[in-house]
LUMDRENKOL-402702 format. One record per atom (N, C-alpha, C, CB): x negated, y, z negated; residue in three letters. Coordinates in steps of 0.02 Angstrom, whole numbers, plus 50000, padded with zeros to 5 digits. Each point is the difference from the previous one (the first is absolute). Glycine has a CB too. Example, Ala and Ser with C-alpha at 12.3 -4.5 7.8 and 13.67 -1.06 7.14 Angstrom:
<atoms>
493404971649610Ala500455005950000Ala499555006050000Ala500954994149938Ala499235011250098Ser499585005949997Ser500395005549963Ser499414996850108Ser
</atoms>
This chain:
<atoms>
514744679353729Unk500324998149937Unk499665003549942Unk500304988850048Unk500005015149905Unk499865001749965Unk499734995849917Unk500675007850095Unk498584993149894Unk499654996449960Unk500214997649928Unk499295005750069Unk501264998649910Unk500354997649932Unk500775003750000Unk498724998949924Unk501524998650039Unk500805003549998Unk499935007449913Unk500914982450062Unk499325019649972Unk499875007249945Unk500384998849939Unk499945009250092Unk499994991449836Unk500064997749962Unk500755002849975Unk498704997549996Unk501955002049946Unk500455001950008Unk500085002249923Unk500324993550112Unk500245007949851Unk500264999049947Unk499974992849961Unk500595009250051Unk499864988050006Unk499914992349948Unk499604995550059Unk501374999549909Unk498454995750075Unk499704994250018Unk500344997550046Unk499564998349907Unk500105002650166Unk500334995850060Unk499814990650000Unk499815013450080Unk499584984949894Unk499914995750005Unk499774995749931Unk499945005150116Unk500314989149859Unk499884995849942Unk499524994950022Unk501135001949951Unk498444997849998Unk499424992650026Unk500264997649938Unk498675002950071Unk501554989849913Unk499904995849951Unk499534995049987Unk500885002750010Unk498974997449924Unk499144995650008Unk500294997049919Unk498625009950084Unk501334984049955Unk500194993749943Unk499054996449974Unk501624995150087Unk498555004349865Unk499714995549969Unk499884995449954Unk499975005650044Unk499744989749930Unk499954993849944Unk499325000349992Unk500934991650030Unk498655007749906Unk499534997850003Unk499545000350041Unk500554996349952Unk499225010850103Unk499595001550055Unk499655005849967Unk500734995950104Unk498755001649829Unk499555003549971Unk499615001850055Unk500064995049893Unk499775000550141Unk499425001550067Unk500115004950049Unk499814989249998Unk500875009050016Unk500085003950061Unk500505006450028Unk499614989050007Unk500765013349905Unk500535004150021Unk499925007749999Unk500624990649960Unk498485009250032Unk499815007650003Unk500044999050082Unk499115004149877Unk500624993050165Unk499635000450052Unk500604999950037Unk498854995249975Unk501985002250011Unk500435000150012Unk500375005450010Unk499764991749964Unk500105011949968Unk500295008149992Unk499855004550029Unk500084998649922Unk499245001750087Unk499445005450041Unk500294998750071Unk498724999149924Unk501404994550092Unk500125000250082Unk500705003550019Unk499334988450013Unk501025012849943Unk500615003250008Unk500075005949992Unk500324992149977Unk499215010949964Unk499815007649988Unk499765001950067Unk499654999549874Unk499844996150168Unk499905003650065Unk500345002450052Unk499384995149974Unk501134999950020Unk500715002150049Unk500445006950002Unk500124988149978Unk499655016049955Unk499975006549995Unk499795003650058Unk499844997849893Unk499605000750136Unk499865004850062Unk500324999250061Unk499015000649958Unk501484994550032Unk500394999950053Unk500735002149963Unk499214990450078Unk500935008649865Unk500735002749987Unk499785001349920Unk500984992450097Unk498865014249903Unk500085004049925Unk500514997249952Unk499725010750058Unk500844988449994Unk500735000149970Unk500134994449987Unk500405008050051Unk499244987149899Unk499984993249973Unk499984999349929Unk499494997350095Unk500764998049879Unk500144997649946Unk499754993549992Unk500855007150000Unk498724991549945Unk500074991749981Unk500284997449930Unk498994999450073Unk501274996249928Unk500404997949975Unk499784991749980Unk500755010250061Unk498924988749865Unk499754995549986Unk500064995549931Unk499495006450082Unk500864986349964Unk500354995149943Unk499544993249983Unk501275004050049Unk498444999449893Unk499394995249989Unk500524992749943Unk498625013350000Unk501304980250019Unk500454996349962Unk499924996349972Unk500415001750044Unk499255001849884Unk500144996249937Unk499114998550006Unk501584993849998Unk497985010850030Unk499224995650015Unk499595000949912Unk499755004750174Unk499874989749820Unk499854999049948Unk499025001949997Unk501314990749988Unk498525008850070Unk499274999750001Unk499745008150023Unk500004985650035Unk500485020849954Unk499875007349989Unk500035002550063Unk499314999449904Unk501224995650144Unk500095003550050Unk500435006350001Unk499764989750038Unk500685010249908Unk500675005050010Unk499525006149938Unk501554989150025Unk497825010749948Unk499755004249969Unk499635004550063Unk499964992349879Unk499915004350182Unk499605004050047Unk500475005050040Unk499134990250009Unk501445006249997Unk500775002950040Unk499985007249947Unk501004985950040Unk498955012749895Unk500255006949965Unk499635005650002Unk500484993949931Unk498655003350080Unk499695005449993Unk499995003550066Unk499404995349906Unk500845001950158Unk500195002650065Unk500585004049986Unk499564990650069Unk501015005249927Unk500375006749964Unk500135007749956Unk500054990650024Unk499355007749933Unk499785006149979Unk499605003950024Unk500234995849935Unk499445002850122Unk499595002650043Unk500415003450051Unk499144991649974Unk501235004350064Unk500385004750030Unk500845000149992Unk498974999250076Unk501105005649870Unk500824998349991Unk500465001050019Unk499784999849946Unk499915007150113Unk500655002250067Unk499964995350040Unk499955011850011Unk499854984850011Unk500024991750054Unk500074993949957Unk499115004150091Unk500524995449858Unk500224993049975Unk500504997449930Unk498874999750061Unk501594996949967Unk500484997449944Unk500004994749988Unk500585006050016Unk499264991149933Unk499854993349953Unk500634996349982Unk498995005549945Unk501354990050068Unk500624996949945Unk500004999149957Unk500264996650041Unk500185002049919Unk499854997749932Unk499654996249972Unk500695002250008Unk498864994449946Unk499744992850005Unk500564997149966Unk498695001250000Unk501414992050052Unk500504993049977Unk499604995249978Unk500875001050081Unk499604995549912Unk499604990650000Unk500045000050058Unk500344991949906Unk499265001550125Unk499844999250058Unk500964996550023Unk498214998049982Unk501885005250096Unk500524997650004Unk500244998750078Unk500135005349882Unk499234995350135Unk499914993850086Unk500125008350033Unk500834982149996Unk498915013450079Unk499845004950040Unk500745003250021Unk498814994050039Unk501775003049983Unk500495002150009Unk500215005649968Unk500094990450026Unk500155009449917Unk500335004449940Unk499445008350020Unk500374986749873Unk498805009350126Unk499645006249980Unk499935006450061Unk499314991049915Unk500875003950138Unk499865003350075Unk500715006150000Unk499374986450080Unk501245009449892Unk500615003250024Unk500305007649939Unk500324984950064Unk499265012549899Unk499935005549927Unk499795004250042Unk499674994649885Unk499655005950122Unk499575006150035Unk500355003250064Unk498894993949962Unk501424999750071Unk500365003250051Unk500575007049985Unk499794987050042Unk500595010049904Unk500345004249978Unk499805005249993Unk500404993549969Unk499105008149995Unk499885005649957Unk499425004550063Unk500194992549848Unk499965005750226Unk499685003450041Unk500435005750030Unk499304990050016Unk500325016549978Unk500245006950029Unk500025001250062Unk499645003849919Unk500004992450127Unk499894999350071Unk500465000450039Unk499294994549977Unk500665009050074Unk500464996450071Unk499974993850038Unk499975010050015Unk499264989149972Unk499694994450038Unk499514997649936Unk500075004950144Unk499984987249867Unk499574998149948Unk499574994150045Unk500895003149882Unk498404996050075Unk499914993550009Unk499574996449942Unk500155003050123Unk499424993049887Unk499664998149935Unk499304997150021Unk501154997349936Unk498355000850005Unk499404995750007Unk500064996649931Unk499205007550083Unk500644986449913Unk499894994249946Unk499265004449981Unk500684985450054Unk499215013549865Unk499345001549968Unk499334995650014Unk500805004249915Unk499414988650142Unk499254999550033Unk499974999850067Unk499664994149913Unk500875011750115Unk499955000850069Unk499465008850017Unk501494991150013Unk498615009650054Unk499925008049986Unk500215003150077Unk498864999349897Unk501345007550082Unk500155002350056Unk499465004750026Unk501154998049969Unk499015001950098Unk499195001850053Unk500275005750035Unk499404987250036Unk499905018349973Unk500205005350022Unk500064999250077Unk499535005949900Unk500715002050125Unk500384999150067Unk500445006750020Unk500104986549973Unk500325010650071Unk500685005450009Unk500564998649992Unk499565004050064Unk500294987749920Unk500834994450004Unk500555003349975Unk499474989049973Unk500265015149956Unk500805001049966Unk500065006150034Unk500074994449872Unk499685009550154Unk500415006750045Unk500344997250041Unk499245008350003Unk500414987650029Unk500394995850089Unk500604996349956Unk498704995150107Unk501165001349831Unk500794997149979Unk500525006049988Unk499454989249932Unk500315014550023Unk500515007549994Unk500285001350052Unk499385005549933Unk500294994750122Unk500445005450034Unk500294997550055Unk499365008649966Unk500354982650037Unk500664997450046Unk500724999749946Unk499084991050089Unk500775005949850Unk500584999949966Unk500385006049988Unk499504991449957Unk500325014450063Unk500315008749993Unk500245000050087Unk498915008349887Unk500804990950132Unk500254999350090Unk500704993550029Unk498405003250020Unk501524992249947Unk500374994350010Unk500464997749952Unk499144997750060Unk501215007749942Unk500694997649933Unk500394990350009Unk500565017350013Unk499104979550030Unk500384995750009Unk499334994349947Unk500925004650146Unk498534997749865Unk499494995949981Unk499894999949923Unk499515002350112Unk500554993849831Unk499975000549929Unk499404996649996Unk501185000649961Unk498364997650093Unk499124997649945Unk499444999350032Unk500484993049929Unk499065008650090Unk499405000450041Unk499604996449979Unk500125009150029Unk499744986150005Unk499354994749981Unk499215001450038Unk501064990149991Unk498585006749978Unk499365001250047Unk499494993749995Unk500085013549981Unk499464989350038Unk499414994950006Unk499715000249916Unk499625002750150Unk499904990749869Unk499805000049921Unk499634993150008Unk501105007149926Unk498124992550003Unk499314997650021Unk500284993349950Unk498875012350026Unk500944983149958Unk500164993849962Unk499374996749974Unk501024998250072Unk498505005049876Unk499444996249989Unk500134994449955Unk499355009750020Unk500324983150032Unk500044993949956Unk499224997649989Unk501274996350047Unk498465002849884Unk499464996350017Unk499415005650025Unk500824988850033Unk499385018249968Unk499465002750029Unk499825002150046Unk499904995949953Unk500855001950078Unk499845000450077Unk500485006350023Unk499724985950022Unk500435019150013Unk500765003050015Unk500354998450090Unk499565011649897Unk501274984650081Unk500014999250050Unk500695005450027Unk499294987149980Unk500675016150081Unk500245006849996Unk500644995050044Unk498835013149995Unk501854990349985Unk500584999550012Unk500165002950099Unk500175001849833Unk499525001250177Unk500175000550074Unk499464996450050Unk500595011549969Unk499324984850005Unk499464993450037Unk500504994150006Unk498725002949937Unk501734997150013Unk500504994649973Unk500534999650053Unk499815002249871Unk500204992150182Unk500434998450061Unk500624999949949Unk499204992550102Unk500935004749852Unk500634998549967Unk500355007949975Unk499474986649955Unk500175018150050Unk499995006349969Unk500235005150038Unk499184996649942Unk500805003550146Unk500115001650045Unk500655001550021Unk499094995450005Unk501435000850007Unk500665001750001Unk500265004949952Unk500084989650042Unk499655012749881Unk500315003849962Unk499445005349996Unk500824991249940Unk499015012650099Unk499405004350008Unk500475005750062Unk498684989049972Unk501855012250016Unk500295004650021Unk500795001649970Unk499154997250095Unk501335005349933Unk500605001249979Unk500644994249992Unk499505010550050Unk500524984749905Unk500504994150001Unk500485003949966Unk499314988749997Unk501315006750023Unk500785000949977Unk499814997549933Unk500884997650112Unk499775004449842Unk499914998549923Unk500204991749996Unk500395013849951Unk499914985650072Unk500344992250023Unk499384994750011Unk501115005850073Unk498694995249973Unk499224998450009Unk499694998849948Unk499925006150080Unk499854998849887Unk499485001949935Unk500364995749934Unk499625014450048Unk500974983449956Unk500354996149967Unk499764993549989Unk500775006450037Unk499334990150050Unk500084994649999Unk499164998450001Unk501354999250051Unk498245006549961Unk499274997750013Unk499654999349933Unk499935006150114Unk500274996649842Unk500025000549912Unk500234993749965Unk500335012350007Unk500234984450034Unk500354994549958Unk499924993850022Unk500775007049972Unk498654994150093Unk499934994850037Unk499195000850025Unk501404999050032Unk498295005149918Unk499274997249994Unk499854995849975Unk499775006850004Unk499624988349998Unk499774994049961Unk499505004449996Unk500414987650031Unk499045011449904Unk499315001550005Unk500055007749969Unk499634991450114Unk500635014949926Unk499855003950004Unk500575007950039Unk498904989149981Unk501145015449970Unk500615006650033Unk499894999950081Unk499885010249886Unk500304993250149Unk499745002350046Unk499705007350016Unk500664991250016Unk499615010549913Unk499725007149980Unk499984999849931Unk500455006650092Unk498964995749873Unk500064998849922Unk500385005749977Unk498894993949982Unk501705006649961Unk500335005049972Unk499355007149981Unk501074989149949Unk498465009450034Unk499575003349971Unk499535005750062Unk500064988649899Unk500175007850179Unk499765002550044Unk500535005850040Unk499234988749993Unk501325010849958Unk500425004850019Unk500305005449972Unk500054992450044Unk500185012849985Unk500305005149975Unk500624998950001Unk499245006550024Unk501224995749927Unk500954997650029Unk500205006749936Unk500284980550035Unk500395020549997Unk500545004049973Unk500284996349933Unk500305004750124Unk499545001449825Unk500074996649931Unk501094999549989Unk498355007449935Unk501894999050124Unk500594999549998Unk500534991750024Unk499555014250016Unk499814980550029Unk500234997650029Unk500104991749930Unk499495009350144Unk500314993249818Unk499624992249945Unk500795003949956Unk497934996649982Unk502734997249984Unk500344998749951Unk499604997149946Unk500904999450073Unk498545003149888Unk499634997949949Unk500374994249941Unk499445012550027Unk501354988749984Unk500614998749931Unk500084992650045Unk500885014449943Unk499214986050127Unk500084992350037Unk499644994849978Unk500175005050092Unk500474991449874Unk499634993550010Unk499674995450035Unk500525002249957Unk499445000250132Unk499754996750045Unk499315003850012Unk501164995750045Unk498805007849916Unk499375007350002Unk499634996549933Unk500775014750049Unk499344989249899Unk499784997849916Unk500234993949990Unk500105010649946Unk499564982250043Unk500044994049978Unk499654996649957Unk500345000950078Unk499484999549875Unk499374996249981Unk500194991750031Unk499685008749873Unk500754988850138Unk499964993450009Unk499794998350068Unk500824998949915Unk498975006250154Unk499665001950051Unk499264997749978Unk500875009950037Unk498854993349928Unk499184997749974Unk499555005950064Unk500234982249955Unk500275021850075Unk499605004750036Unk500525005150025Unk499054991450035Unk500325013749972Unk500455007750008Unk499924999850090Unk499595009449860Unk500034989550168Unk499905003250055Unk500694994550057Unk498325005249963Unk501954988950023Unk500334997850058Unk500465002749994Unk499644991350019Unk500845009549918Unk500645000950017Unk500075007749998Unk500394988549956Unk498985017350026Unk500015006350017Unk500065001150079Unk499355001749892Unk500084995050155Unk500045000350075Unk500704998950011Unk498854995850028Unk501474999949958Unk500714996150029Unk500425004649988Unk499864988249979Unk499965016249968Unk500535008349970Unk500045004250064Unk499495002249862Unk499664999950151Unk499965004950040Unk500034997550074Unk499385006149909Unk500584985350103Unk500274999350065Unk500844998050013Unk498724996750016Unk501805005949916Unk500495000450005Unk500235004950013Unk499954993349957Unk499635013950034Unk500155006350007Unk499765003950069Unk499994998949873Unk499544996950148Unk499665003550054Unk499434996650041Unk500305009149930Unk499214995950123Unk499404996650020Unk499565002349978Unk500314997050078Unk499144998549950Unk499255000249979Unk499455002350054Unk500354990449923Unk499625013850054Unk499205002850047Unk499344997349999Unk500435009549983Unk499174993950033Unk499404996050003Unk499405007050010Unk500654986550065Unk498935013649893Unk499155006050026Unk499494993449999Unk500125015149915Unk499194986650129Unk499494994650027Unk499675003449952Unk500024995550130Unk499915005549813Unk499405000549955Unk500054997149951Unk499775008450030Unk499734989349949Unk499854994349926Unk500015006849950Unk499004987250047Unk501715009149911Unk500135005549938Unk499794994749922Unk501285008650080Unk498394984449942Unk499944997549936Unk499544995349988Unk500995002449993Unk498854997049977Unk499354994249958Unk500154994749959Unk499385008749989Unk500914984950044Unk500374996449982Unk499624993249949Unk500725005550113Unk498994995249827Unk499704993249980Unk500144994749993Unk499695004949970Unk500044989750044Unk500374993049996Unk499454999249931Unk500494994250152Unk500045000549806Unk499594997649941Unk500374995949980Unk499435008549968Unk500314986349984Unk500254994049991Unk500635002049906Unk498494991350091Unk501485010549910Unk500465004049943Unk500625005250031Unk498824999949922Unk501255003550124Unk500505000150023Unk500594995649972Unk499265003550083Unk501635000349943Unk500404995549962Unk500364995650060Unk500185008649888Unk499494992450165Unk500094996550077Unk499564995150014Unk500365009650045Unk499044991149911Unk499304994950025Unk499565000349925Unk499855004050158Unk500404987749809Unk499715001849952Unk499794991549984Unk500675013649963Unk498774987450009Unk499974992649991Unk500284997249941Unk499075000650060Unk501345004349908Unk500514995249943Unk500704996950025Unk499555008249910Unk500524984150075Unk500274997650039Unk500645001450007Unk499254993949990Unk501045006649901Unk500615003749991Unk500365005950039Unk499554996149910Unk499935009250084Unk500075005650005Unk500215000650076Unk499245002749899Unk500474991950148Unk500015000350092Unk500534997049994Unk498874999250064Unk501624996249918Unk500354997749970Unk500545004150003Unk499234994349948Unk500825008249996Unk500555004549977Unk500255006950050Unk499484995849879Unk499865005650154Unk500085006550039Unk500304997050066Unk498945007649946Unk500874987550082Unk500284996950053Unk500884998850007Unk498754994749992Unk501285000849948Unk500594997549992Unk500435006249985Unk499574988349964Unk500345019350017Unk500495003950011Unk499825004850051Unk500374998049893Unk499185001750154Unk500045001950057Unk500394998150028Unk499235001649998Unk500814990350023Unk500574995850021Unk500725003549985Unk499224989449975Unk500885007649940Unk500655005950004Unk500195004550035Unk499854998949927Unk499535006950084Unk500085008350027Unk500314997950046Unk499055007449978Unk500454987650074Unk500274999550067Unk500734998450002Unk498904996650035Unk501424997949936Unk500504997150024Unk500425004749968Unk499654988250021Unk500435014149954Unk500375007849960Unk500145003250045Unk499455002049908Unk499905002650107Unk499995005450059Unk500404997550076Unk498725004249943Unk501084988050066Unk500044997950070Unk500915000350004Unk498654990850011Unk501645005849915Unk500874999050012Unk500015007149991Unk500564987649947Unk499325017450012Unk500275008050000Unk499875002750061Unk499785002349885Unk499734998150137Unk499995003650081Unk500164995150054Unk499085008149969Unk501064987150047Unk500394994050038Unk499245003750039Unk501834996149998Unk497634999249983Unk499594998650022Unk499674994550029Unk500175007149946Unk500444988850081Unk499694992150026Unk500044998950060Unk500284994849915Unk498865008350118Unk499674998150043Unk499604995450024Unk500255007149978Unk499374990650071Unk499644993649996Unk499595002749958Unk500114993850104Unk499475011849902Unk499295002549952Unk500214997549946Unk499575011050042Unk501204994549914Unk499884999149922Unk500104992349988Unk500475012549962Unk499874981850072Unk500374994050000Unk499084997949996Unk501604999750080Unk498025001149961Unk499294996950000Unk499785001349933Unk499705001750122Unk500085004749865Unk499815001049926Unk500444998949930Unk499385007550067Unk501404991649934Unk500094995549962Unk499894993749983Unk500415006450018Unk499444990750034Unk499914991750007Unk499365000049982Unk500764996050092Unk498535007249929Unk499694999649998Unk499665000849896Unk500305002350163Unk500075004449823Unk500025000849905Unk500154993949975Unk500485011349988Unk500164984550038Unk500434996249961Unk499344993249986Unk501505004650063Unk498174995050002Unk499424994450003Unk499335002149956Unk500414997050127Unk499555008049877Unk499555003249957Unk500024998849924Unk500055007750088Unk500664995849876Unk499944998949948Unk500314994949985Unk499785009349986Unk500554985950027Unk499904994149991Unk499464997049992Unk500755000750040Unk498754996850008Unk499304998250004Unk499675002649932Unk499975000650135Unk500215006049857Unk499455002949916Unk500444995249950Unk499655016450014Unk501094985449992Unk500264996349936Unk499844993249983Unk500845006650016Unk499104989050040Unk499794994449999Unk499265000849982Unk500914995950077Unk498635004849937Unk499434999549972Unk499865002449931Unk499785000050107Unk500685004449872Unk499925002249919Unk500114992749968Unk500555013749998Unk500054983350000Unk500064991949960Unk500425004649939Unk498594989750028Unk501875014950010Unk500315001749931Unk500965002850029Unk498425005349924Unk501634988650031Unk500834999050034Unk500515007350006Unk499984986849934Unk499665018850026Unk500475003349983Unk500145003950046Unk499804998649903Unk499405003050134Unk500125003950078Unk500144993950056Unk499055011149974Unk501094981950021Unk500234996150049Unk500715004249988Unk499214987150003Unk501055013049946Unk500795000749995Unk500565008150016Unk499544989749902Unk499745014850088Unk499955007150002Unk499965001650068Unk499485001349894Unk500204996450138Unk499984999250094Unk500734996750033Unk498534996649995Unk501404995049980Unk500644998650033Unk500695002849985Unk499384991350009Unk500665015149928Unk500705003949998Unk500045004150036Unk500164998749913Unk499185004450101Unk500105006950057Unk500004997250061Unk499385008849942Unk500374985150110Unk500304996250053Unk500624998150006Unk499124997050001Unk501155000149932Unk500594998450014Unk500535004549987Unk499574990549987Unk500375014349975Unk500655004449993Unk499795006350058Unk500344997149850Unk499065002250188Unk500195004250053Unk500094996850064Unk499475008249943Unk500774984950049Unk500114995750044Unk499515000050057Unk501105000849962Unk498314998150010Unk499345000850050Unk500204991950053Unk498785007749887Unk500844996050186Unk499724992350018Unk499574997049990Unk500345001450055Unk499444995549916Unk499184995749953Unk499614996950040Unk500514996349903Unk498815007950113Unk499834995650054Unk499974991149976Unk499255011950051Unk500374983650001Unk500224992149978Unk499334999849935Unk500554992450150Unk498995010549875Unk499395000149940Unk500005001549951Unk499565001350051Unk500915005349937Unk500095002149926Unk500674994049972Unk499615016050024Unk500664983850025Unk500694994349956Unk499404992049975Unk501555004050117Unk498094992649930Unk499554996249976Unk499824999649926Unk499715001950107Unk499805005549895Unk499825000549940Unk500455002049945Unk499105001550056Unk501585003349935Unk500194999149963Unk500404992049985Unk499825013150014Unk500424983350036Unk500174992950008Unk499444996449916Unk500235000350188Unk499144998949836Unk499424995349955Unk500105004849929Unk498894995450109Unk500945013049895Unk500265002549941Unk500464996749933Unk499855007850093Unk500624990749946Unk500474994549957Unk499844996949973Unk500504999350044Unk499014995849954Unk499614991749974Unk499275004449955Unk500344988350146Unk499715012249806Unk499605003549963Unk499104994150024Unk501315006149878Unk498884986950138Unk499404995649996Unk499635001450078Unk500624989749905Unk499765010050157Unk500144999950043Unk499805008050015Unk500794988949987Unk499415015149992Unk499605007950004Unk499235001749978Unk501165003249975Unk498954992649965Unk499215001049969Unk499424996150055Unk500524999549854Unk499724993550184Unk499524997150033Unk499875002350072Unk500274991449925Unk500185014750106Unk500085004250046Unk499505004250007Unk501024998649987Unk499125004549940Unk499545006750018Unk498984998649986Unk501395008749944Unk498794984249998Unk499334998249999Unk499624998350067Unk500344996349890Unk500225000450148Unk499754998550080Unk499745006250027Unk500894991350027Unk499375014249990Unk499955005050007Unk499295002149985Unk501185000249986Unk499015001649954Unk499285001649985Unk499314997449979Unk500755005349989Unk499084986250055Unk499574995450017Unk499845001450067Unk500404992149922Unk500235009450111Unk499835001150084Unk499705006750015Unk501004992950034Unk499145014349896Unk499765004150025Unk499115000349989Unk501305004849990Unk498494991349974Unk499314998249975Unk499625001050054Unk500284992049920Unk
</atoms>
């Protein structure tokens, strides 16, 4: 196999590197992508810093001016959520093949993105190559092909598959978007089932694009450096904010699940399973407005409710009767 792909006229490959407020970490972010140069000259990055206030998008510029044949900066906006900022950049990528890193992730050297190139140049049927990839929590790194749950999608799945395994994870992708390479021809950026802000995330209903168009491959090398942190907009200890991102995940799902007649036992499990979820948060906030904001998206997507979440929205009702609930609650968690 040949050690890098020879460089071209235009840019075979787009990295997008999002960020907010990752004063800390979006040099160490950038550099890891500049390295990916020695495996494909023929790269571009492409970087949508959104709306950061603490001089993160001042460090993005002076990278940009540093290297201005590889790096392109967006405009600065107001901050305007991860959705909008991911699918902007998307746009404005020259690539054949794109992929991305968040500004406190990083990407790790290797051969991954040659081995992704050139199955995706060999396999016109295949639109995205996933791989292995490290997950430090706490300090610790726990590597993705150790992961029994990780195993079944560690080779060549149908797009169908990669669908329902996307819409019917709890917890966790079965491949992170960020661990993959995919065909930028294969993403309708203008789709509303693609571009949503009311999704609250880019990466499910992008997979569900490219497992409408095609399959998914697989290379055994760790292409990423995945941080867990409590600020994340997936894991955060603000209650709102876990809150809000949940409850339109939910949406995504049941969206995506009626548009691709996706009702399998998996996605049917992980709907039921969201619906209990954010219920349970809404109820513990003590604030009627997401009791009422939850039970419209159950009921106008004619969810089945598990009996626990109907319970609690049930006591929801009795404003006296809710308040002495959750105080119980939180005596027993003491």
């Amino acid at each position: 196999m040949k050690s890098h792909i020879m460089k071209s006229c235009d840019p075979l490959v787009s990295v997008i590197v999002l960020s907010y407020n990752h004063s800390d970490t979006v040099a160490r972010a950038i550099d890891s992508v500049l390295a990916l140069r020695a495996q494909c000259p023929d790269l571009e990055i492409v970087v949508g810093d959104d709306g950061s206030s603490d001089g993160c998008y001042e460090i993005c510029k002076e990278y940009a001016e540093l290297y201005p044949d590889t790096i392109r900066l967006m405009p600065r906006e107001p901050n305007m959520g991860v959705v909008l900022n991911y699918f902007r950049c998307l746009k404005a990528c020259r690539g054949e093949f794109v992929t991305d890193c968040a500004a406190d992730d990083c990407r790790l050297p290797g051969t991954w993105l040659v081995q992704q190139i050139n199955m995706l140049r060999n396999n016109p049927d295949i639109v995205a190559v996933g791989s292995d990839w490290v997950e430090r929590r706490n300090g610790n790194d726990i590597k993705s092909s150790l992961n029994d749950a990780h195993s079944s999608w560690r080779t060549v799945v149908s797009g169908r598959d990669m669908m329902f395994g996307v819409l019917g994870a709890v917890g966790r992708f079965p491949v992170p978007l960020s661990a993959m390479l995919y065909r930028r021809c294969a993403i309708d950026v203008d789709s509303h089932m693609v571009c949503n802000p009311e999704f609250g995330c880019e990466d499910l209903p992008l997979v569900c694009a490219l497992g409408a168009a095609g399959n998914f491959g697989f290379v055994s090398e760790e292409s990423l450096l995945y941080f867990v942190n409590n600020e994340s907009i997936s894991n955060t200890a603000t209650q709102s904010r876990l809150l809000s991102f949940y409850h339109k995940v939910l949406v995504c799902r049941l969206t995506l699940a009626s548009h691709y007649h996706a009702y399998v036992p998996q996605v049917n499990y992980a709907i039921s399973h969201g619906i209990k979820f954010v219920v349970g948060l809404a109820f513990d906030s003590g604030d009627k407005r997401w009791i009422q904001a939850v039970k419209a998206t159950v009921f106008e997507n004619r969810c089945r409710v598990p009996l626990s979440a109907r319970f609690k929205l049930f006591i929801a009702r009795y404003s006296l009767l809710w308040r002495i609930a959750r105080t119980f609650k939180r005596y027993v968690k003491r």
